[in-house]
N, C-alpha and C positions, 0 to 999 in steps of 0.2 A: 609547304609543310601544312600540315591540317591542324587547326587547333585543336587543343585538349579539349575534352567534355569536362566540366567546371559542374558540382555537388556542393550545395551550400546548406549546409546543417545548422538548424537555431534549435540550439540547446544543447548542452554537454555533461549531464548530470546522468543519464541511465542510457533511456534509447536512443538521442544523439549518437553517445560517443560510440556504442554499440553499431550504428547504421554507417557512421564515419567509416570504422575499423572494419567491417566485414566488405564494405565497399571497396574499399582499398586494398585488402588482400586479394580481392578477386579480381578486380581489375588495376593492375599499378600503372595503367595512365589515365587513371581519370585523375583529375584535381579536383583534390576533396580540400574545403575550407569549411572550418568548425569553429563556433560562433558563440559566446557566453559573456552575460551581462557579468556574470561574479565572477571572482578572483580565484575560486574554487573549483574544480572540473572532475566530472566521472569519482563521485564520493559512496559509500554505500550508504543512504540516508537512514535507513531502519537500524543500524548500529547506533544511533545517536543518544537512545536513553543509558548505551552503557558506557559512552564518551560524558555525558554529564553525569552521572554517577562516580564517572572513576574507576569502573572497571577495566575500563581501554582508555592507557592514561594518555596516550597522541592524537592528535585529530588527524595524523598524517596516517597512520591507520585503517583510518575508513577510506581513503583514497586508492584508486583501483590502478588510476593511470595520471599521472601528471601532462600538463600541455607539453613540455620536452618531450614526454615519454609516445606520446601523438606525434610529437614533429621529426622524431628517431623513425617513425612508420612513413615518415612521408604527408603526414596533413597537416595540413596550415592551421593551426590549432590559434585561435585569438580569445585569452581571454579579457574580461571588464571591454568588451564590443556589444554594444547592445542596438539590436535590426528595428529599428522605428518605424518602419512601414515593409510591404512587397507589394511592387506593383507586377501586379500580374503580366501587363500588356507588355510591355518590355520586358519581361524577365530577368528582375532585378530585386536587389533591396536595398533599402537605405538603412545605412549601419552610422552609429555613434561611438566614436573610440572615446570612449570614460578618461581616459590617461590623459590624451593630446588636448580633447575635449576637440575634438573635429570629428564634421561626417564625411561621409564616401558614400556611392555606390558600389555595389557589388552582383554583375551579372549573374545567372547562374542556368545553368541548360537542366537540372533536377535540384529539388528543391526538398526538403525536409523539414518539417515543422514538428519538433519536439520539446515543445514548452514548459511540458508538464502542468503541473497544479499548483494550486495556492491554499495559502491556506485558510479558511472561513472567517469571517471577522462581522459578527451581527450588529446592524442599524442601533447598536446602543453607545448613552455618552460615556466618555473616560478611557475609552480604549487609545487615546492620545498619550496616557498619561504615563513618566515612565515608570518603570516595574510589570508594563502588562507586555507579556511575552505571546509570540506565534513557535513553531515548533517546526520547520518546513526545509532548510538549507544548514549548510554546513556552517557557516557565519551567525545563524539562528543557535544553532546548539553551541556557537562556543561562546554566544552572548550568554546565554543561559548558563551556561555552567559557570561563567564567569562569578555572576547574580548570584548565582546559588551558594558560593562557597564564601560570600558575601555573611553579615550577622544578619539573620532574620530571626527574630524572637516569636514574631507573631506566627508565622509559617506561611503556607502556601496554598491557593485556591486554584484547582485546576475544574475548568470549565469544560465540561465534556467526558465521557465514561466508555468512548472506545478503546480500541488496541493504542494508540497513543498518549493517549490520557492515562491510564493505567498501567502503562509501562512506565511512566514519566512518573507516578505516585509510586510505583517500586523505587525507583532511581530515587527519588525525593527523600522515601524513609529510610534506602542507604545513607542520606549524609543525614539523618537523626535529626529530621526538620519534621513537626506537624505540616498533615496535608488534606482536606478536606477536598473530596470530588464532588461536584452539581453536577446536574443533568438533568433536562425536563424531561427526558423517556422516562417511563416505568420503573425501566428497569436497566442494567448496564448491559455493554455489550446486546447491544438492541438487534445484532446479524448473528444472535444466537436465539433456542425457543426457551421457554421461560426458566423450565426446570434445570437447562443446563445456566444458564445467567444468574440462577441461584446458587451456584456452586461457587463462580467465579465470584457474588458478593463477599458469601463469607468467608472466603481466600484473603479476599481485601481488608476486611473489617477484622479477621485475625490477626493483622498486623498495621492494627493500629490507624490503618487511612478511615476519618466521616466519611460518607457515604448520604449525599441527599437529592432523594430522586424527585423526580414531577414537581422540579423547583428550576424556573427558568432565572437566566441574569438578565436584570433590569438596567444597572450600571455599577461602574466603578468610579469612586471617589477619592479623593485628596486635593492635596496643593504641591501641583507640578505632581508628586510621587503618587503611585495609587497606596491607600490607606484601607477603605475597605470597597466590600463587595457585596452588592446589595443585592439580593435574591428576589422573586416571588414570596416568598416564607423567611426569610431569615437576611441581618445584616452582619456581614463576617470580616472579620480584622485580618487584613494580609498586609503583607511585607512584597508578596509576589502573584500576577497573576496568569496561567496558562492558557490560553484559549485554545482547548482540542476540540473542534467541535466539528469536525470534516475538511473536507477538501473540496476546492471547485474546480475543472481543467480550465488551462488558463487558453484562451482560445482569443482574445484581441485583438491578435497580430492577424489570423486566420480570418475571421468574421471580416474586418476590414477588406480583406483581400477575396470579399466575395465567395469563401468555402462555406459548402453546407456543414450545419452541424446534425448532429444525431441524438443517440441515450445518453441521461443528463447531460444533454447541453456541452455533449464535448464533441470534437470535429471526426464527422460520417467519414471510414475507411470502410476499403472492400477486402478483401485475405490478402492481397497484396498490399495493401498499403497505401493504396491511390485514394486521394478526397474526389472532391467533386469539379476540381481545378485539375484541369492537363499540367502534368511536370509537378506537381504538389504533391508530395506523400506527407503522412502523418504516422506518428507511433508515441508509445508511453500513455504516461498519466492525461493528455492531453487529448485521448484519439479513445473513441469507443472498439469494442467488439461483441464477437458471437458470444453467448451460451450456450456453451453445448447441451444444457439440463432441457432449457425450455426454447433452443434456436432461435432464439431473439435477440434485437441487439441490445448487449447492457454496458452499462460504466462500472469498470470497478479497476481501479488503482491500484498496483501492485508494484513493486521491483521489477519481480519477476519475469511478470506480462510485458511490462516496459523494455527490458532487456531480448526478451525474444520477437516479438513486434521491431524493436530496431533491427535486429540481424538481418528478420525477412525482409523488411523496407530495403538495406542497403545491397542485400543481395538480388536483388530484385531488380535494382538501379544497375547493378554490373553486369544485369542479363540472364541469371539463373531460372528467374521463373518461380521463386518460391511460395509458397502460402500459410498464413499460419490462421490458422481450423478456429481460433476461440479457444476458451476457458472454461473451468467448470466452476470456478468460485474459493479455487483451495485457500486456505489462511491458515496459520498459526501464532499464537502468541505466549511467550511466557509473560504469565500472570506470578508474581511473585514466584509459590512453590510447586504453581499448578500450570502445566502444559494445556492451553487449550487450544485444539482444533475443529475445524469446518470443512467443508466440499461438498459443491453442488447445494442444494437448496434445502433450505429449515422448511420445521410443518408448515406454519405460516407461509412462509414464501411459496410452496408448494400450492397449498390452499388457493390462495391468490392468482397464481398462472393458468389454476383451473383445472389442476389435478384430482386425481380423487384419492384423496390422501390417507393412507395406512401407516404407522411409525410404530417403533418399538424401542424403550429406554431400557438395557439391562446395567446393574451391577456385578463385574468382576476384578479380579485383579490380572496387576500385569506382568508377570509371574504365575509358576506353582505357589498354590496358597501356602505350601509346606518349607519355600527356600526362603531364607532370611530375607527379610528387606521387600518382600511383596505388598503392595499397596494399591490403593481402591484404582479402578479403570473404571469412568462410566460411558457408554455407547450408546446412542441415538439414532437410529437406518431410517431412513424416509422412504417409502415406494409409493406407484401406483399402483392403488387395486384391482383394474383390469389388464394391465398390462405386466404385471407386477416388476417392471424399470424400475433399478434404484432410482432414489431421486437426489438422495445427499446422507449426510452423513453429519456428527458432532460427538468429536471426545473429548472428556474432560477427565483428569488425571495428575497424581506425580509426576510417573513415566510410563514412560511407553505410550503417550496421544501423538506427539506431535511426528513420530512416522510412521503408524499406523495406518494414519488417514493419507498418506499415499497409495497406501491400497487401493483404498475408495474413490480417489480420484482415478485412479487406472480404470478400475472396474467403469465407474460413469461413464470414461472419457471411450471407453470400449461399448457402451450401451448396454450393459448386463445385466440380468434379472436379478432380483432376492437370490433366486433359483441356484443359478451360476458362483453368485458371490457366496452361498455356504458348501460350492465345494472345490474354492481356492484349496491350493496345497500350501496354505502355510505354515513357517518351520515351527519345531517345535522344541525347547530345550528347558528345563526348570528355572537356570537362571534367569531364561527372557521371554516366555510365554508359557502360557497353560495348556496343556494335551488339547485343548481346545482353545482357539483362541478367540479373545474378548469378540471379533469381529465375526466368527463362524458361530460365536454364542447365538448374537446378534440377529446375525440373517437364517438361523434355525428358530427362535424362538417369530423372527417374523415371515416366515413361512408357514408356522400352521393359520396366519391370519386371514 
């Protein structure tokens, strides 16, 4: 009898379980075993500011597939197993079962490295101390919300002014706690350009969150508990403190095992999924890709990417042949009561890649200005001005941003002029757009440029 081909997947949070399952449906002899240090598996982690808010009152909720629900599909699903080394040479790894508190080896003829990321934690003292929170895993958000529903009189400092950071100060002044956001940038929201990161401020500031910019953390202080938080500019009394300050791919187990890394320092894949190690694939937050804006390789961490990046990896491993092309940058975030979106690359960013940069910010609304309940739309088109290729897009808005900019993604992701993108046929109806929409406004007014 031949033995089985044996798929050994580390990591079960997005594109693990993603490369497990598509693997396994296409091939049902291969043996797939899936590997997770936490008690937790295949969760959707961007739900998490509205699980500590209280808006999604389960944590079981954010969970997509439990390990039974893997081992009903046929994969050896192991959670609290965590892989301490892979030796390449043999084709193996060595696993630690957390429960027994014993290790094993585990063979494996294809291998998968889906680590993901971590979350930033800067060279400063007190971040020992407890009360200072990270914001990254499923057991992260239900410490936190624990904390949170805790008596804090003082309130809460969150460190950092991205989509995390900011969603977590929504979350925060739903349970009617003070929350002051730091950030050494400029300005928040720093992967947007100036004048749309001014919208998103005073979003924030109208309800109630400080806001202090080009103020870095020096440290945090108490005994045993963090007490306050000590700025560049200012010393601030918390009860709590968040550290949003980015993410790094977590890449340990890979570097040991000899794989190249790539853009930011997270581990070099090709469209299929293959590192620089024979039988090693990678995917998710841990594994770079293309651009499609500027075909280069970049880092950027998503769900999304993570989730489609697994499928290809494991269908790939079953023999299909698949490839996945890159990204164009798309995000969205609800900022309190404002939708804000991105794709493909801000002026600066443009700037930078060595474009030659043309943009146009208009105001409309998103709606007929005449039907009840119509509300400001703002629109930001980046091209090139020889080629005139979009090059990205930013809306910021009530409603109507955050699937708009699917449009724009489409159009990039198809390489379309200005030209092209003002003569989409999109719908038109009073309740949901304007005989002209905010986007054909957009790429008409930057077309005469």
């Amino acid at each position: 009898m031949v033995a089985k081909r044996r798929l050994v997947v580390i990591g079960a949070v997005a594109a693990g379980g993603s490369a497990a399952a598509k693997a396994k449906r296409t091939d049902p002899e291969l043996e797939v075993v899936l590997l997770d240090r936490d008690a937790d598996i295949s969760y959707g982690a961007c739900g998490l500011p509205y699980f500590i808010s209280g808006l999604i009152p389960k944590k079981e909720a954010l969970i997509a597939r439990s390990p039974a629900e893997f081992r009903k599909q046929g994969i050896d699903a192991r959670t609290q197993h965590e892989v301490r080394e892979i030796d390449v040479a043999n084709r193996g790894v060595r696993v630690s079962d957390l429960i027994k508190h014993a290790d094993y080896v585990l063979p494996y003829d294809h291998l998968v490295v889906a680590t993901g990321a971590e979350a930033f934690r800067p060279p400063v003292p007190g971040l020992d101390l407890a009360g200072v929170f990270t914001l990254r895993t499923l057991s992260d958000g239900v410490a936190l919300r624990d904390a949170l529903h805790g008596r804090l009189p003082n309130g809460v400092v969150i460190v950092g002014g991205g989509y995390i950071g900011l969603e977590m100060a929504e979350a925060i002044r739903a349970l009617n706690l003070p929350v002051t956001v730091v950030d050494m940038a400029p300005r928040l929201m720093p992967n947007l350009d100036p004048e749309m990161s001014d919208l998103v401020l005073g979003e924030v500031q109208s309800h109630g969150v400080r806001v202090l910019l080009e103020d870095g953390l020096l440290r945090c202080e108490g005994a045993k508990r963090v007490h306050q938080v000590v700025t560049q500019h200012h010393q601030l009394v918390a009860d709590l403190v968040l550290l949003s300050i980015g993410v790094r791919p977590n890449t340990y187990l890979a570097q040991q095992a000899g794989v190249a890394l790539g853009a930011g320092r997270a581990i070099a894949v090709d469209s299929l999924g293959h590192t620089s190690v024979e039988g090693i694939f990678a995917a998710g937050d841990c594994a770079d890709t293309i651009h499609q804006v500027t075909g280069k390789k970049a880092y950027i961490p998503l769900g999304s990417t993570a989730n489609k990046q697994g499928r290809v990896v494991g269908a790939n491993i079953a023999g299909m042949g698949c490839t996945f092309e890159g990204v164009v940058g798309t995000a969205v975030a609800k900022i309190f009561d404002l939708e804000v979106a991105r794709t493909g690359l801000t002026e600066g960013e443009a700037a930078s890649a060595g474009f030659d940069v043309v943009s146009q910010l208009v105001h409309s609304k998103d709606r007929a200005r005449y039907y009840p309940g119509a509300t400001a739309l703002h629109v930001k088109v980046v091209m090139d001005r020889g080629s005139r290729r979009l090059l990205g897009a930013q809306i910021v808005g009530e409603k109507g941003a955050a699937k708009r900019i699917d449009v724009l993604a489409a159009a990039l992701y198809a390489k379309m002029t200005i030209d092209d993108v003002s003569r989409l046929d999109c719908s038109y109806a009073p309740p949901y757009a304007p005989v002209w929409d905010p986007i054909l406004i957009a790429a008409n007014v930057l077309r005469r440029c």
